[in-house]
N, C-alpha and C positions, 0 to 999 in steps of 0.2 A: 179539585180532585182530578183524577187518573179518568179520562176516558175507554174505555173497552178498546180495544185494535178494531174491529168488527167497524164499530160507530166512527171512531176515528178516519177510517178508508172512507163510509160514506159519507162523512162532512166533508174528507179531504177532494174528494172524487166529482163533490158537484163546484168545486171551484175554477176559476179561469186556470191558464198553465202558468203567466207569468205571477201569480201571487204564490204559488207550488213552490216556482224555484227560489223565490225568496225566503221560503219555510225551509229551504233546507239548509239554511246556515244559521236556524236558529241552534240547534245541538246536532250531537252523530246521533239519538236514536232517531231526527226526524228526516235527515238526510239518508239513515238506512231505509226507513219505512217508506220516503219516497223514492228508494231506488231497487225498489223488491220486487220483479219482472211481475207479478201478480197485479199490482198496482198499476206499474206503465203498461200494462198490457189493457187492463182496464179504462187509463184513460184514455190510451191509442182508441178506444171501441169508440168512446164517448167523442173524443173529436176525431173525427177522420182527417181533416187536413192536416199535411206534416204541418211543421215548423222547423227552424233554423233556430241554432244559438248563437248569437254574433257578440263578439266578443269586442269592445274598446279597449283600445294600446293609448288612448292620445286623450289630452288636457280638454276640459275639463272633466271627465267622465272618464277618466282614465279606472281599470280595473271590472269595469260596469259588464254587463251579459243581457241583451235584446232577445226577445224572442219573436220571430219575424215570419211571416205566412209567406208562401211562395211568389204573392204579388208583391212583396216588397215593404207591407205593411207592419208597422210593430203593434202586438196583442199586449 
């Protein structure tokens, strides 16, 4: 079945960030839903510390996207 939007945000909400970005190439409605400032504003609340998205150019992980804390670490 169809989860409600509502229930949806707080399943989505209590996840790490890096399993988030992976949900959002499962379709566009999940890529919209997690790009709806209501929601990144939400999860900004939940984790305070930024992160970086870093991106690979090079073999073997070529195409790949890290999500990385400001010490350097990947989440």
């Amino acid at each position: 079945g169809i989860l409600p939007p509502k229930l949806l945000f707080e399943v989505l909400l209590r996840l790490p960030a890096k399993p988030i970005c992976r949900l959002r190439a499962v379709c566009r409605s999940w890529l919209s839903f997690t790009s709806d400032p209501l929601f990144l504003a939400a999860c900004a609340a939940r984790y305070p510390h930024p992160l970086l998205a870093v991106g690979v150019h090079s073999f073997p992980r070529k195409g790949c996207v890290d999500l990385v804390d400001l010490s350097g670490n990947v989440v």
